[in-house]
C-alpha positions in Angstrom: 0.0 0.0 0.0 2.9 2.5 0.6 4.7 1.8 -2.3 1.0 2.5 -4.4 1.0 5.7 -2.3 4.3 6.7 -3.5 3.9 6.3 -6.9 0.8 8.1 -7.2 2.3 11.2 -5.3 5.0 11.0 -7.8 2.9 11.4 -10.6 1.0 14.2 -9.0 3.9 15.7 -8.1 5.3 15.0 -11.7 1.9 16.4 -13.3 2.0 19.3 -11.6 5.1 20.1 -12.3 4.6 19.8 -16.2 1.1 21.8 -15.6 3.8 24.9 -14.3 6.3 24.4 -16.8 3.7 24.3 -19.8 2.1 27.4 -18.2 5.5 29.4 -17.9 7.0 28.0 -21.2 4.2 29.5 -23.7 5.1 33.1 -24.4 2.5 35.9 -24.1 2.6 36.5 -28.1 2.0 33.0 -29.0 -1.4 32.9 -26.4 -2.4 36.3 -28.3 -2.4 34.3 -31.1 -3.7 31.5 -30.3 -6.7 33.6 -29.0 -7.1 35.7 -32.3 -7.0 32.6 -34.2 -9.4 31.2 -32.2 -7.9 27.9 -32.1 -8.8 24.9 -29.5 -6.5 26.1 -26.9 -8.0 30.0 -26.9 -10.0 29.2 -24.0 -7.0 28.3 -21.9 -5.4 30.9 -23.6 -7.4 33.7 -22.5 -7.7 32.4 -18.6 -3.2 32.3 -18.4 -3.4 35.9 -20.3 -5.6 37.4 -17.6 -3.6 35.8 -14.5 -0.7 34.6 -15.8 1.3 33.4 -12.2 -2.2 31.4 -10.9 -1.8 28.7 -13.4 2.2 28.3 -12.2 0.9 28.6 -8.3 -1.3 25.7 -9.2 0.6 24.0 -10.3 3.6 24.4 -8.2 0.9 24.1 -5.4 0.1 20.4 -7.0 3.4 19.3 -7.0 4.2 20.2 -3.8 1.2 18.1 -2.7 2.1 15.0 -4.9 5.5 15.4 -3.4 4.8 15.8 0.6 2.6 12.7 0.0 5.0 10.6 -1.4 7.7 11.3 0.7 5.6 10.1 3.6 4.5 7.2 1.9 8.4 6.3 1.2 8.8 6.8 5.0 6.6 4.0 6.1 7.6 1.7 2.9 11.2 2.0 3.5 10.8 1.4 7.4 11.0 -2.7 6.5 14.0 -2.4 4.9 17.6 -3.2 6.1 19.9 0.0 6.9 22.3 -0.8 4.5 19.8 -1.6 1.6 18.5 2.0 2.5 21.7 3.3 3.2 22.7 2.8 -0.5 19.1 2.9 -2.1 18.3 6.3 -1.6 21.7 8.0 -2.8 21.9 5.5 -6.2 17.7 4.8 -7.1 16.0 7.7 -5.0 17.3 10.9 -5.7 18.3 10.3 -9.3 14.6 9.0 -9.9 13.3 12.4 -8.1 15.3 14.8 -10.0 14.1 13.0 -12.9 10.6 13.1 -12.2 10.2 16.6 -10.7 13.2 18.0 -12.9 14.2 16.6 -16.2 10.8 15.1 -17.2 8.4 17.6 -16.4 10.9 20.0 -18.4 10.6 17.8 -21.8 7.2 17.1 -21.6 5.8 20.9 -20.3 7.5 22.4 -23.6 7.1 19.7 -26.0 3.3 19.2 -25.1 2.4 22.7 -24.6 -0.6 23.6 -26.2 -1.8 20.5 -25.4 -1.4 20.7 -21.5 -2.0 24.2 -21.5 -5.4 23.2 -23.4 -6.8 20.7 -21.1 -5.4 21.2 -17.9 -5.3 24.5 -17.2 -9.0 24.7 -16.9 -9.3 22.7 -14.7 -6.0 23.8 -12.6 -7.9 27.4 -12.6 -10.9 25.5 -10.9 -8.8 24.3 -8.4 -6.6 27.2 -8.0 -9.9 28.8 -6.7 -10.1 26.5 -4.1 -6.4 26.9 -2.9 -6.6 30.7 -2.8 -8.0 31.2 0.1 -5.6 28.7 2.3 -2.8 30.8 0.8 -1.1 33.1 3.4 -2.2 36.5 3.0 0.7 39.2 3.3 -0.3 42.2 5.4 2.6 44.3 4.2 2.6 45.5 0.3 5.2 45.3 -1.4 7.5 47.5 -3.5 5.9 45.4 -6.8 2.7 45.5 -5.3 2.6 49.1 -5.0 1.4 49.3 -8.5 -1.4 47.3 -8.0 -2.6 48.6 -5.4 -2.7 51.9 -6.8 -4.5 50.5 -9.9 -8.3 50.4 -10.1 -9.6 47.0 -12.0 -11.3 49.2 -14.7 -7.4 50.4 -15.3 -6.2 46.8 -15.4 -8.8 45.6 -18.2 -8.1 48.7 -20.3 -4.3 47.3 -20.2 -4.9 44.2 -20.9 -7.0 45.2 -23.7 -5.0 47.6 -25.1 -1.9 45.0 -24.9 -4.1 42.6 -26.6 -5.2 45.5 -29.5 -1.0 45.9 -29.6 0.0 42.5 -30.4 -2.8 42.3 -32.9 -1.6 44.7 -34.5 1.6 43.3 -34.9 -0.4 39.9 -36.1 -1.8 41.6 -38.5 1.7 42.9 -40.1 3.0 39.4 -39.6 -0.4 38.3 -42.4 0.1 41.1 -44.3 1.3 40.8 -48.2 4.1 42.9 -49.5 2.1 44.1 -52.3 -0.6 45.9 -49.6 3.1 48.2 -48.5 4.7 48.5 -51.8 4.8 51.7 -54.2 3.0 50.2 -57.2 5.0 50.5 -59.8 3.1 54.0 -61.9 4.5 55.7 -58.8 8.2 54.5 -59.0 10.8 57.1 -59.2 13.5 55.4 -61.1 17.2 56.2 -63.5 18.6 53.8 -66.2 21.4 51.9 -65.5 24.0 54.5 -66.7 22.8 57.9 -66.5 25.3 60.4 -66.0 25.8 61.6 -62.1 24.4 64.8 -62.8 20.9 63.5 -64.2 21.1 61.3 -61.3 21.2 63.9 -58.7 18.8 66.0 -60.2 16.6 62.9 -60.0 17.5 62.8 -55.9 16.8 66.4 -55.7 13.0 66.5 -57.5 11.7 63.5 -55.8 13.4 64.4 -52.7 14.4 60.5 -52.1 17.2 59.0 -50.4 17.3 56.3 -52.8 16.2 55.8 -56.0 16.4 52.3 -58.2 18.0 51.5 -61.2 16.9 49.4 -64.1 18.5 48.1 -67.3 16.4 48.2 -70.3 13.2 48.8 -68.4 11.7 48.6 -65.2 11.1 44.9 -65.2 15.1 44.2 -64.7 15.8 46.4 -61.7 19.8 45.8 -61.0 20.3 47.5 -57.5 20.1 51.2 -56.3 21.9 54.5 -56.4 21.8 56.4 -52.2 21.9 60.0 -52.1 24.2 59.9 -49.4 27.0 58.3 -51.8 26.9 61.4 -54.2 28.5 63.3 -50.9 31.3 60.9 -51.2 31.7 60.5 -54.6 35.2 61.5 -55.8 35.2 63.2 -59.3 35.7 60.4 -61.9 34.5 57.5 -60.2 31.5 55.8 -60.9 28.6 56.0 -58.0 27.9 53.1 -56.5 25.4 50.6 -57.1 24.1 48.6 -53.9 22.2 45.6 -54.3 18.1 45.3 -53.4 16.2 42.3 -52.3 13.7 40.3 -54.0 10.7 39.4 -53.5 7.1 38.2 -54.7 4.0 39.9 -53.9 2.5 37.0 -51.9 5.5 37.1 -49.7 4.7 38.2 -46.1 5.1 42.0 -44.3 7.0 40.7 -41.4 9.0 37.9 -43.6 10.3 40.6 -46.3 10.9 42.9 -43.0 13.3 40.7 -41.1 15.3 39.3 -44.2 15.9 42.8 -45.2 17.2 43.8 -41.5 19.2 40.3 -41.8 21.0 41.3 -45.0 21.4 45.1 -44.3 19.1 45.9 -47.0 17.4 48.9 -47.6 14.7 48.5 -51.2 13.0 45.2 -52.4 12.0 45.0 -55.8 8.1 43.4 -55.3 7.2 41.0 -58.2 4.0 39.7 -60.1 3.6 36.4 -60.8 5.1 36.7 -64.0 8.5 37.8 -63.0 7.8 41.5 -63.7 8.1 44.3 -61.7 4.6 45.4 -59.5 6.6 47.4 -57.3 9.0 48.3 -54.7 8.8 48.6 -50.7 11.4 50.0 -48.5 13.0 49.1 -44.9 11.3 52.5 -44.4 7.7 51.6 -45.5 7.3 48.2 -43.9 8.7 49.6 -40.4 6.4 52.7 -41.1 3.5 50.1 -41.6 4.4 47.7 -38.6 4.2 51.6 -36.5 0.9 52.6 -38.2 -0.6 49.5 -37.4 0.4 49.3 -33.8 -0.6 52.9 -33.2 -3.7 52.2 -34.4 -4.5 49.5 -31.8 -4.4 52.2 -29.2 -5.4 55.2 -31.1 -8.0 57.1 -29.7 -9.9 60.7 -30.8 -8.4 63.5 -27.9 -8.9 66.8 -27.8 -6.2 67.3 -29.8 -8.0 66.3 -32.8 -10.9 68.5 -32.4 -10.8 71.4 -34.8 -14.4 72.9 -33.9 -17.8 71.7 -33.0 -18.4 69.8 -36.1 -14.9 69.3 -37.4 -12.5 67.3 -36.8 -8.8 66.4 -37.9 -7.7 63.0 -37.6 -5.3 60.5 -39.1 -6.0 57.8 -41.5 -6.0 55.5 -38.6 -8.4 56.6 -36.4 -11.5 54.2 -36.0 -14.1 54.5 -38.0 -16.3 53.6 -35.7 -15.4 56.9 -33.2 -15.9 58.7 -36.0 -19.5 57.4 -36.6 -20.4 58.0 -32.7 -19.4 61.9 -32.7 -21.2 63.0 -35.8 -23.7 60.5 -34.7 -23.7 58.8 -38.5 -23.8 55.2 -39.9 -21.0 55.1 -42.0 -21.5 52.2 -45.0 -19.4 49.2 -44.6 -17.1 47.1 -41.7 -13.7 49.1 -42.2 -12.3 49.6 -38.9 -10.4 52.9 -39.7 -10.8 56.1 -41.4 -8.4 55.2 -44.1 -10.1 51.5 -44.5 -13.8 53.4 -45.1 -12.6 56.0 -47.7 -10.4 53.4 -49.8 -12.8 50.8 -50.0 -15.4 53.2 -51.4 -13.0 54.9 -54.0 -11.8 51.5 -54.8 -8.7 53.5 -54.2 -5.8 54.7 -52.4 -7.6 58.8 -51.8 -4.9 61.4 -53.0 -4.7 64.8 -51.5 -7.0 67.5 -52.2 -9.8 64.8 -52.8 -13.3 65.0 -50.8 -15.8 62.2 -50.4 -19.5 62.8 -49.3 -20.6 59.4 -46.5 -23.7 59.2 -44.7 -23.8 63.1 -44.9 -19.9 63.9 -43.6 -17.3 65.1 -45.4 -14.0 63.9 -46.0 -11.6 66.5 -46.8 -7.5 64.5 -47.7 -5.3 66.9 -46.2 -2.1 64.5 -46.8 -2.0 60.6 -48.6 0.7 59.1 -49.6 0.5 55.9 -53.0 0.1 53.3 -50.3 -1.5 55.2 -47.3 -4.1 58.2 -46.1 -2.7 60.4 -43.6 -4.6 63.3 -42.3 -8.4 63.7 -42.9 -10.3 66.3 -41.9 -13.9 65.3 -41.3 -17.4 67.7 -41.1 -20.9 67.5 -41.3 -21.8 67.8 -44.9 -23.3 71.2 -46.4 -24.5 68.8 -49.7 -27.0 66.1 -49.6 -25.2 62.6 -49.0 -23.6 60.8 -52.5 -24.1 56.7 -51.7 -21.2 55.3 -53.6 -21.6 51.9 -55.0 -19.6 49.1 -53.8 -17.6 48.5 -56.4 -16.0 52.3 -56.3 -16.4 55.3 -57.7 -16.3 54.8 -61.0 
């Protein structure tokens, strides 16, 4: 009977031990996205997000347990046995087997069988954790690290959490994101022939005001590399300025994939292809990390007062929320888009240029500044002219 005892707290004791470890090995990025993708651990997910050290407790709390009753059951089963056998049984077959068991294999199995444990037993570990709480000793004395949360009200600590969560989406989103939704299409490319003279070449730099400017051979389908503005300052007179290499890559391909093999190689331009080899664009170090920013910010923007030009105007960015928008004026804007910029390119069927106005649900939206792959800053008033209901497909 002792030696049942004994094995049973073991694997408690082992059990909760890989509950704690699965709980502590999952990052907080990868449970954001296993909560936006809604997969079969987002449940779990989303109870380890909002108390992130009860599920470790638990399970710490478990393995203590397993462990306390197991070494009192080895007490009684080892009480029949000869001094020597014990003597030299504990040392050589205990301790190894309960470093191994608390230790080594709770450690392989917690982060090879994450999502897995994480899944089904942290429910239930959250159930019981609710139990334990209470017989938990209670410290009378806060804390430095407390101090914080102490000082925090709980409506304070679900905006955070949200706003973290809005964050990382953000960045999820990026991650989805296809090159060819960043790149400059390829009407808008600012480009020299391979072998222009340095003077045509930094008159080029000084028009369109870019830092760097590609370079094609024949036409802009066979893009060789790219001239940097910042060369011509070290060009000495008779020498060719140089050409740097650009990446590759196909439309299809990933924001955050182009992003960190561009950092990798020191890279600054990528040359964005169609599927049939030719050129549809280009994209920039400068435009994806611009992109990965825009799309953060706008997990946490928010209308101030900042924004508010007058009674019924406002000035906003292309990424403030649509819906905000909707709830000031007190409109119902047409469509799902989620941001100012989203709305007024969906029903153009277009990036918006500047200068441009568009007439929805009886506001106006006035372009202040756009870019070719992005709307800035709108300015946004009740309409003076009856409402224009754009068809779906654009303006056109």
């Amino acid at each position: 009977m002792a030696w049942i005892l004994v094995a049973i707290g073991s694997l408690v004791g082992v059990a909760g031990m890989i509950v704690a470890v699965s709980s502590s090995a999952v990052g907080q990025l990868e449970l954001y996205r296993w909560v936006s993708g809604r997969t079969t651990g987002a449940r779990a997910a989303r109870m380890l997000l909002a108390a992130p050290a009860r599920a470790v407790g638990a399970g710490l709390g478990i393995a203590a347990i397993g462990c306390l009753v197991s070494g009192l059951a080895m007490r009684g089963a080892l009480q029949g046995m000869p001094l020597p056998l014990v003597s030299v049984a504990v040392p050589v077959v205990a301790i190894p087997l309960l470093l191994s068991l608390t230790f080594a294999l709770p450690r392989a199995a917690g982060r090879r069988w994450a999502e897995s444990v994480i899944r089904n037993a942290v429910p239930f570990v959250e159930k019981l954790a609710a139990i334990l709480v209470p017989l938990a000793p209670q410290s009378s004395v806060p804390t430095e690290s407390a101090e914080p949360t102490t000082l925090t009200s709980p409506e304070s600590d679900h905006t955070s959490n949200t706003e973290e969560f809005k964050v990382v989406s953000g960045v999820l989103t990026f991650a989805e994101q296809h090159v060819r939704e960043v790149m400059t299409p390829r009407t808008d490319i600012v480009a020299v022939r391979e072998g222009t003279l340095v003077d045509e070449v930094s008159s080029v730099f000084i028009e369109s005001r870019y830092s760097r400017i590609p370079v094609y051979r024949d036409s802009l389908d066979n893009i060789v590399g790219m001239y940097y503005a910042f060369d011509l300052l070290k060009l000495e007179p008779g020498t060719e300025l140089t050409l740097r290499p650009v990446a590759m890559a196909p439309a299809s391909k990933s924001s955050a994939d182009l992003l960190f093999e561009m950092q990798r190689d020191r890279l600054h331009m990528a040359v964005v292809l169609d599927e049939y080899g030719g050129t549809a664009g280009i994209a920039t170090l400068q435009d994806l990390l611009e992109e990965l920013v825009q799309l953060t910010f706008h997990a946490v923007h928010r209308l101030d007062e900042s924004e508010i030009a007058g009674a019924d105007v406002l000035e906003v960015s292309g990424t403030a929320p649509a819906d905000e928008i909707a709830s000031r004026f007190g409109a119902t804007l047409p469509g799902d888009a989620e941001t100012v910029s989203g709305l007024l390119s969906r029903a153009a069927g277009r990036i918006p240029q500047t200068g441009e106005r568009f007439v929805l649900a009886g506001l106006e939206f006035d372009i202040l500044a756009a870019t070719a792959t992005r709307i800035e800053r709108v300015v946004v008033r009740r309409g003076v002219t009856p409402a224009i209901h754009l068809a779906e497909g654009g303006l056109g």
